[in-house]
Each structure stands twice: as C-alpha cells, then as structure tokens.
C-alpha positions in Angstrom: 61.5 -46.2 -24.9 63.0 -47.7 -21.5 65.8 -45.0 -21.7 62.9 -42.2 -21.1 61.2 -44.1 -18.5 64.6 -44.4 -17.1 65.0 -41.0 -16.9 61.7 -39.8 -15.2 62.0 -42.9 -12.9 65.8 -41.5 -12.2 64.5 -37.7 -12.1 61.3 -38.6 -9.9 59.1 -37.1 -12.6 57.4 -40.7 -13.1 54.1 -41.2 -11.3 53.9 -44.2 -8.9 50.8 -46.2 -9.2 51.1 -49.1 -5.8 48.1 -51.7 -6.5 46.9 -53.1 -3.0 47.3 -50.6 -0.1 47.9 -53.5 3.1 50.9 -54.3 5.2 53.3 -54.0 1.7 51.7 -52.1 -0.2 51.1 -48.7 2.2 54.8 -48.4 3.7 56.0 -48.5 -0.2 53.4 -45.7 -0.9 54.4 -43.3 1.9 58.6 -44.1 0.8 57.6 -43.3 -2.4 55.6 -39.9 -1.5 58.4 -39.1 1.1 61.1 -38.7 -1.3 59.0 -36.6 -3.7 57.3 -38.9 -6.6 53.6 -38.4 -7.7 51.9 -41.5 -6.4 48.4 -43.2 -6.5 47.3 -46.0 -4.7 44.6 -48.1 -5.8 42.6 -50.7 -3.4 39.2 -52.3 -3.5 38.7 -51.8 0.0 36.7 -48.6 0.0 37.0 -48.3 3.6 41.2 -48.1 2.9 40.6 -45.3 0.5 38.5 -43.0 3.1 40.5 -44.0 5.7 43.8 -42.8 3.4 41.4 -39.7 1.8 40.8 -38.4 5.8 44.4 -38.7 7.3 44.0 -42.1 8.9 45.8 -45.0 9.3 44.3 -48.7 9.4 47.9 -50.6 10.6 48.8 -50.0 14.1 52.5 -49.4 13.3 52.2 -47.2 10.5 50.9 -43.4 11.9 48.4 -41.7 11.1 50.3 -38.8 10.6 52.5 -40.3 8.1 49.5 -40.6 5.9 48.4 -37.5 6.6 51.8 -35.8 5.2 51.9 -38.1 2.2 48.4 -36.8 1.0 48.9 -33.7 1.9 52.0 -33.8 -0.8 49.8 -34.8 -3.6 49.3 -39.1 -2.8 46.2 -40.0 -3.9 43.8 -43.3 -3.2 41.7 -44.6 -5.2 39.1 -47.9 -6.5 39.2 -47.0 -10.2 41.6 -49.2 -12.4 41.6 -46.4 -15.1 43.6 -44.3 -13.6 46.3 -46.6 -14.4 46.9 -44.9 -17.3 47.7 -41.8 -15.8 50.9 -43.6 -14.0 54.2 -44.5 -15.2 54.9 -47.8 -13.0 52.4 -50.1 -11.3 53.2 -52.3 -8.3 51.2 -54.9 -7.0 51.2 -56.2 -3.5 48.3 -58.4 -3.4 47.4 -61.4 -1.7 49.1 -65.2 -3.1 47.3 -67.7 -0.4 46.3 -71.1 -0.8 43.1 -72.9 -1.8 41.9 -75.3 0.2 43.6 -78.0 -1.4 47.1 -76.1 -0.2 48.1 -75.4 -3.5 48.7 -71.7 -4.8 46.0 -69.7 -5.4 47.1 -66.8 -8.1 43.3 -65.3 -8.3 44.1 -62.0 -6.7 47.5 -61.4 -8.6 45.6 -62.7 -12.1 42.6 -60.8 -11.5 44.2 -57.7 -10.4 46.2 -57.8 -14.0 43.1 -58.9 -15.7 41.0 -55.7 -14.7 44.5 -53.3 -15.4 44.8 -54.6 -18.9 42.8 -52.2 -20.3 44.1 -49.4 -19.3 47.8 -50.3 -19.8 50.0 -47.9 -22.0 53.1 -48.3 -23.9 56.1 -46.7 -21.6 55.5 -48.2 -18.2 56.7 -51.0 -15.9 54.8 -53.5 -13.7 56.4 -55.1 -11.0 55.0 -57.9 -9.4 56.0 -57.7 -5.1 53.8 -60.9 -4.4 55.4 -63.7 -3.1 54.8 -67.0 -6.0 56.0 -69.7 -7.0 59.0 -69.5 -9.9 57.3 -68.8 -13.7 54.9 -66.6 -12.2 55.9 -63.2 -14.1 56.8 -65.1 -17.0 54.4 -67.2 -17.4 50.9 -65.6 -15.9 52.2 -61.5 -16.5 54.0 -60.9 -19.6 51.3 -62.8 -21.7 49.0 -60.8 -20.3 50.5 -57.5 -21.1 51.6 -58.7 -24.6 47.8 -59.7 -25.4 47.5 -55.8 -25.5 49.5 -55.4 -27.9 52.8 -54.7 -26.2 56.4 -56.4 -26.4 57.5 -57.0 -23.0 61.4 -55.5 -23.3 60.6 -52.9 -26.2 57.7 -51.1 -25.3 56.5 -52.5 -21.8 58.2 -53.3 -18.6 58.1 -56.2 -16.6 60.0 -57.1 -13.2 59.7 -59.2 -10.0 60.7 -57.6 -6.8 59.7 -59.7 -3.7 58.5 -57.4 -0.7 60.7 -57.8 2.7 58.3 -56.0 4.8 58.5 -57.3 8.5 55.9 -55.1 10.3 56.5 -54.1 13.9 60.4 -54.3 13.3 61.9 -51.4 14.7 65.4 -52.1 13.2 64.2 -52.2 9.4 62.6 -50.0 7.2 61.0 -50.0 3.7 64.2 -48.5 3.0 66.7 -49.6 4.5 65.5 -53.4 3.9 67.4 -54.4 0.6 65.4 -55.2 -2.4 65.9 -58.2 -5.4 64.6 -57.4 -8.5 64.8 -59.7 -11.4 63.4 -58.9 -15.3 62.0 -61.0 -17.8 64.5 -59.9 -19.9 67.4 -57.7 -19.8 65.4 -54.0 -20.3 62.8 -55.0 -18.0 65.8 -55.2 -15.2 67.4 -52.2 -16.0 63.8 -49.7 -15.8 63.2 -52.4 -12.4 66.3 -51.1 -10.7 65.4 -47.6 -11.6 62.2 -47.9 -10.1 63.6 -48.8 -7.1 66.5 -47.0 -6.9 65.6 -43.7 -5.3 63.6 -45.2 -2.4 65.4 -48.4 -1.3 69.5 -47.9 0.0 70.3 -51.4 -1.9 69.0 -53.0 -4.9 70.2 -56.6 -5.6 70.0 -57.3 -9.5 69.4 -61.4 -10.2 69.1 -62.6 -13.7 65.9 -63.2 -14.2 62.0 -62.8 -12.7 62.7 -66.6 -11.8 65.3 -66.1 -9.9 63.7 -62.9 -7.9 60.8 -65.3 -7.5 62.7 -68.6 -6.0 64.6 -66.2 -3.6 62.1 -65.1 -2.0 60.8 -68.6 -1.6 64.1 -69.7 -0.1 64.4 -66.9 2.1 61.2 -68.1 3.7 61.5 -72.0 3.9 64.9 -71.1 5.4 63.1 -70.4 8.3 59.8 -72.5 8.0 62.3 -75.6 7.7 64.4 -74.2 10.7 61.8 -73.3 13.0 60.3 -76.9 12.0 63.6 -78.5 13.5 63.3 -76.7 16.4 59.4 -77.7 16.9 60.2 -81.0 16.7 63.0 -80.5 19.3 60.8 -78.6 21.5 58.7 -82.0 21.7 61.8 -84.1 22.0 63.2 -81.9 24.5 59.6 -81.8 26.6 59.3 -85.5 27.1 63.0 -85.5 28.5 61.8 -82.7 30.8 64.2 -80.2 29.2 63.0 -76.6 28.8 63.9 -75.9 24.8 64.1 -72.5 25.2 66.6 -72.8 27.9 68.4 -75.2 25.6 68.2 -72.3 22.4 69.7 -69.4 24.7 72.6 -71.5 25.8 73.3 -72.7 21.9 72.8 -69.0 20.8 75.9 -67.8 22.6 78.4 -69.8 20.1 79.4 -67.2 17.8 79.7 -69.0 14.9 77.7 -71.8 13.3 74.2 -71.0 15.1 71.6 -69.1 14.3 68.2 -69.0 16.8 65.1 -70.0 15.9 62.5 -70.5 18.3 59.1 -72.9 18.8 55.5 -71.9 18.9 52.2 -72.5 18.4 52.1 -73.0 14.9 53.2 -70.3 11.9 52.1 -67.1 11.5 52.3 -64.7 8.5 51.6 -64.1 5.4 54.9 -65.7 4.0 56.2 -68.3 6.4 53.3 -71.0 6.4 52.4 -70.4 2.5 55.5 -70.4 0.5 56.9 -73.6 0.9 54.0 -75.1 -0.8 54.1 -72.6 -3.6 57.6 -74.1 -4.4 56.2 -77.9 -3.7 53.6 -77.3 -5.7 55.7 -75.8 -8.4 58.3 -78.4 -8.1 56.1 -81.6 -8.9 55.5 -79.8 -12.5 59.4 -80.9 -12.6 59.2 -84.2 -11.0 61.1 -83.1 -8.2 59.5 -84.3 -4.4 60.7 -81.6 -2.2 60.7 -84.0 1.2 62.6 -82.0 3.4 60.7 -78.8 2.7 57.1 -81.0 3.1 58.3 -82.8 6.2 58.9 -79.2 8.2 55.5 -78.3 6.6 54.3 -80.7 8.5 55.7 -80.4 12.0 55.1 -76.6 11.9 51.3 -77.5 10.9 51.3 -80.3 13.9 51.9 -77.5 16.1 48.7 -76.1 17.2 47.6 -79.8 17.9 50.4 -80.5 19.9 49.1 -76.8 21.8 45.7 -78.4 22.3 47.2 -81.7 23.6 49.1 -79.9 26.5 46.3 -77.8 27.4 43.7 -80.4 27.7 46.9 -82.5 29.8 46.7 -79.5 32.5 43.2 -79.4 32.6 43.1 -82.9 33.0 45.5 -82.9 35.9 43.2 -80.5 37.6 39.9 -82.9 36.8 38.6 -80.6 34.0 37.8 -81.1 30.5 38.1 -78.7 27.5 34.4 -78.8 27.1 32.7 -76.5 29.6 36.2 -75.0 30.5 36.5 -70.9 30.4 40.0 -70.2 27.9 41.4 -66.6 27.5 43.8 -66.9 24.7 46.4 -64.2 25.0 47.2 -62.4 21.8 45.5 -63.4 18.2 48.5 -61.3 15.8 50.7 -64.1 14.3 53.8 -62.1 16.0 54.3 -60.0 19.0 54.1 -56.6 19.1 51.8 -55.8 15.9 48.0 -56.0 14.8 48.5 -58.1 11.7 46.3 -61.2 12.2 47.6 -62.7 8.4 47.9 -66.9 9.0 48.0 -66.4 12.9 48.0 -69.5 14.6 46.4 -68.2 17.8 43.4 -68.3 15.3 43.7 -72.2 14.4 44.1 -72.3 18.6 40.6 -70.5 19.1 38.7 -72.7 16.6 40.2 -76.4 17.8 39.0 -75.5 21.5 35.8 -74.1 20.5 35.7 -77.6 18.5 36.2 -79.6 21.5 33.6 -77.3 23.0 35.5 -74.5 25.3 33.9 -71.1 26.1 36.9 -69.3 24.2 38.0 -65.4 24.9 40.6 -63.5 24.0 42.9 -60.5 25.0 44.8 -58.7 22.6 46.0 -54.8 23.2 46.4 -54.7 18.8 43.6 -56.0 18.5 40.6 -54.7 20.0 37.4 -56.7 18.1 38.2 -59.7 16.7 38.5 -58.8 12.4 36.5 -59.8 9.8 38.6 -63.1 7.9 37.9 -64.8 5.0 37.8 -68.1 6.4 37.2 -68.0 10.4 35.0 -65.8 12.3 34.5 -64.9 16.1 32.2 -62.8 17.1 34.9 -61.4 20.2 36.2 -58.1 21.7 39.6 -58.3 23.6 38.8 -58.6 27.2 41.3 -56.0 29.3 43.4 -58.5 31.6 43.0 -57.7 35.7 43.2 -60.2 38.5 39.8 -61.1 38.6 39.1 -61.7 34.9 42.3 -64.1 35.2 41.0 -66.1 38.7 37.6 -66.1 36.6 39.2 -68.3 33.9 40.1 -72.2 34.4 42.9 -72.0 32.0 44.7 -69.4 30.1 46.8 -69.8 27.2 49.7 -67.4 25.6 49.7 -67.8 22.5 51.6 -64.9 20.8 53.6 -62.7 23.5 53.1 -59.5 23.6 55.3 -56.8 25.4 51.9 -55.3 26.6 50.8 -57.9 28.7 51.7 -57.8 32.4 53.2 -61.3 32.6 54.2 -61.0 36.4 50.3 -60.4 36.8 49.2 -63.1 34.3 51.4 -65.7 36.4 50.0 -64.6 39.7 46.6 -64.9 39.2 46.2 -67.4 36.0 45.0 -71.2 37.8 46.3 -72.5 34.5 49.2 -71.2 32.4 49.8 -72.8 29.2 52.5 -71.1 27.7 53.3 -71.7 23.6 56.3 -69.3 23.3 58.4 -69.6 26.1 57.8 -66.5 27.8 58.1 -68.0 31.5 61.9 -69.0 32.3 61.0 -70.1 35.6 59.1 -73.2 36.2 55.4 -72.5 38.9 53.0 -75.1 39.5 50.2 -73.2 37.4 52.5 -72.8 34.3 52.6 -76.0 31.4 55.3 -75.2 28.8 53.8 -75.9 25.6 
C-alpha cells in the first residue's frame, strides 16, 4: 500500500491535509499549493479560516497575496475534522507548551489526534512537525492510529518531521530550510521522505521518529545553553564595567572556533525556552539529571529579573521608584523584525513592573493592539514613538529591537534608556545597558 501512496505523493496527485494553520503550519500550506498539490488546511480558529477563505493574511511576514494565489489554485480551509478523509497525508503543527508545573503539555498534539481518529483511512501518512520530547510518535501516535484498526508500517503511515520555521528570516525559506524526517519503522520513512520530497530542496533521513524527535531538541538547547553562557557573562562582564556586546563582536572575528550568541531579556519563542524541559522531563523517566541543560534554563529564566533590577537601579539613581513611574517598553515580539509574540520575554518584562506597580506602555510597529494570550493580558495599543511621548516617560526600556524604531531619536529624547539587547554601542548618560 505505501508503494501507491508513494507514487501520488511523488506524482503530486495526493491531497495535503496541514492540521494547525499558525507560524508552521501556513508557510507549509502555501509551499505545498505553490508547487501544485491539492491541499486543505484545517484550524479551530474560525477567524484563521475567513481570514484564509477572503484572501487575507493574519502573520505580518507572510502576504496576503500569497494566500490569495494559493486559494485561488484550489487550497481550501477549513474547522471540520471529517474532511480528513478526503486527504492522503495529514500534518500537524500544533502547539507542545508547558503546564504550569514546566513539564510538557501534549494536550493539543493528543487532542488534535483524538478528534482525527475517526475519520482516518487506510493509505495515508501522519507526520507529526511538533516539537516533543523523544517517544512522542511512538508512544502517544501510532497507538492511537492502530486502535482504528490500522498497522502502522502496512497499511498506515507514521513519521516525525520537526518544523525549522524561523519567521522574519529573509535568508531561509520553507524550502530551502532542510527537513529531518524519522519513521516508526522503515515504510513509515520511506512514504515520510516522499511527502516531503517535492516541496523541501533537502530531506535528511534519521533512523527512527526518536531520533527526528531528539534532534530537534538538540538543535534548540544548543542555543538555549549557549545563549545562557553568554547571559551569565553579560552579568559577569557588567560588574567589571565591560560592555558584553563589545566583547562578542571582537570574539566573532576569529574564523574558527566561535560562533555568536548574544544576551537579552530573557527567551523568546516558541522553541527556545520550552524544549529543554521537554528533554529534562523526558530524561528523569531514565534516571538521567540533565544539569547542564537545567542550569542554562535557569540563567536564561533569571533574565528578565536581572532586566527589572537594572531598571529600578536607574530609576533609583534619578530618586524614582518603579511604582508611580511611566515605562514604555519598546517592542513585545520575542525577536526583531516580526509580529510573533509566542514566549516573548518583553511580556514577562510588562507584567513584573506592573507587579511592582509601574504605569506600563508599549510601542511595537508589528504589533498594533496588544493580542489576546492564554496566560497574560493587557489591555494596550502601541503608542507611535515622537519626541514628546518619549520626554513624557520617566524611563524607557528596549526590550526586543526592532529595525523600525528610530533609535537616534529614542536616545535623544528618552530621560531613561534601559537597553536589554545591546542596541546602543556608545555609552550616554541616559542609557543603562541591561
């Protein structure tokens, strides 16, 4: 049976079903649609699907147009599960965050699956993008699927495929990103690289769904447990009086043996402050303490305190206090240059000050109201950046940096500059590197 799917994958006569239409999910539907497959997307946001059904686009660096062309060549949306059995290959991108305990929290990825089961049919392939800890597919998907009926390998499909999606990158595309796949067994991987095969330049074969799933995991602790050692040199580095990023440009120019990471706030993303634990967590099922990994967890999640420590410092030094003083945070995405608000820590920023009792603004040109999150809420619209509105404020604080912001105007008029990422190379009395 996998030599047919095979061949319709191969032939593009297979119909693409992508489960979750956000910041992995949509770019994969429009490659997909671009290069001439059938597909249907499927969301539980019925504000996604009119916005998709009408030509519009809901992420600032995917156009509108785009979406418009891909429907008008037969994409579909749509909030009804049973049309899963009109398509030959489902992929879900949903959300893996934590509970509140900070261990993994598989509800979305389980209960997407749950409410697909019954309209599964023999013939396609699921492939899990999710980011999860290793045993995911194996253990939570292919039982699942086989309680249908099925035998994973024979007559169903089953892969892991980690997304690599890093919106707002101009360099890297959907496409041109390369893509791990790993089966649960050896069938499974051959229909997976199919799948992919036609829309990405590069697919990277691994052994196993386990092994898909732990390298996605190490890809991102590789730079949660980097960008921790450089946090905890920024604070080193700041009580010497030595500017870190001054210290990082210099090291960056060996051309061998170095690779730049850079200090902030606190991580951001979807990936980067979630993974680690879902490979901690994993791990103690093994006995296994992963120290290293949990000690950069903790110096990246220190971060936004330290933030709040300098910022009350140069307050102090001017005889203010954090409560009663006017904050405009500068930018609320978790990275420059995109509207994608996923674990930003400009948002853990807002809340501690509001906390210690600050009239808290923010400016944002991605972000025009402050979103609707599952877990904070601000009732806030981004407040355009002039002279005046920065003289009105006793401190301001950038917090992810934007190339929209006019820093030489920002540095003229702020009476308070704290700045988290090192935009500022020169030191100015009104500017605390933070």
């Amino acid at each position: 049976m996998n030599k047919q799917l095979i061949e319709r994958l191969q032939s593009k006569t297979a119909t693409i079903g992508i489960v979750g239409l956000g910041y992995v999910g949509l770019p994969l539907l429009l490659r997909y649609s671009e290069v001439g497959y059938k597909v249907v997307g499927f969301d539980i946001d019925p504000s996604k699907i009119e916005m998709l059904a009408s030509g519009r686009s809901y992420i600032e660096h995917i156009a509108s147009a785009d979406i418009a062309k891909a429907f008008s060549n037969g994409a579909e949306a749509t909030s009804d599960y049973a049309r899963a059995k009109d398509v030959d290959a489902l992929i879900i991108c949903v959300p893996t965050p934590l509970t509140k305990f900070r261990e993994p929290d598989l509800s979305f990825v389980v209960g997407t699956v749950d409410a697909l089961l019954p309209h599964l049919r023999a013939g396609q392939i699921m492939s899990l993008e999710s980011t999860t800890y290793p045993g995911t597919t194996d253990e939570e998907l292919k039982p699942r699927v086989e309680s249908q009926g099925f035998t994973v390998g024979e007559d169903y499909f089953v892969v892991f495929s980690p997304e690599r999606e890093d919106p707002g990158n101009p360099n890297f595309s959907t496409r041109s990103i390369p893509k791990v796949c790993g089966g649960v067994t050896a069938p499974c991987l051959e229909v997976g690289l199919a799948l992919y095969g036609q829309v990405i330049d590069r697919v990277v074969p691994v052994s196993s769904a386990r092994a898909a799933e732990m390298t996605k995991l190490l890809e991102n602790i590789h730079r949660a447990v980097n960008i921790g050692l450089v946090n905890e040199m920024k604070v080193a580095a700041d009580r010497m009086g030595i500017d870190i990023h001054e210290v990082i440009r210099a090291a960056a120019t060996k051309p061998f043996g170095f690779v730049a990471y850079y200090p902030g706030p606190g991580l951001g993303g979807h990936c980067i402050p979630i993974d680690p634990f879902y490979l901690t967590w994993k791990a103690r099922e093994y006995g296994v303490h992963t120290r290293f990994i949990e000690l950069a967890g903790e110096i990246n999640s220190s971060m936004p305190d330290y933030v709040i420590s300098k910022t009350s410092l140069a307050l102090n030094l001017r005889r203010k206090s954090i409560n009663g003083s006017r904050v405009l945070v500068l930018g609320i995405a978790y990275k420059k240059n995109v509207d994608d608000m996923r674990e930003s820590p400009s948002v853990a920023l807002m809340e501690k000050l509001r906390d210690l009792g600050a009239d808290v603004s923010y400016s944002d040109p991605h972000i025009p109201v402050f979103p609707k999150m599952r877990e904070h809420q601000f009732d806030l619209s981004s407040v355009e950046i002039t002279a005046d509105v920065l003289k009105s404020y006793d401190c301001v604080l950038l917090a992810t940096d934007h190339d929209k912001f006019d820093y030489a105007l920002i540095k003229q008029h702020a009476s308070v500059l704290v700045d988290s990422r090192g935009r500022f190379l020169e030191s100015a009395d009104n500017i605390v590197k933070a």
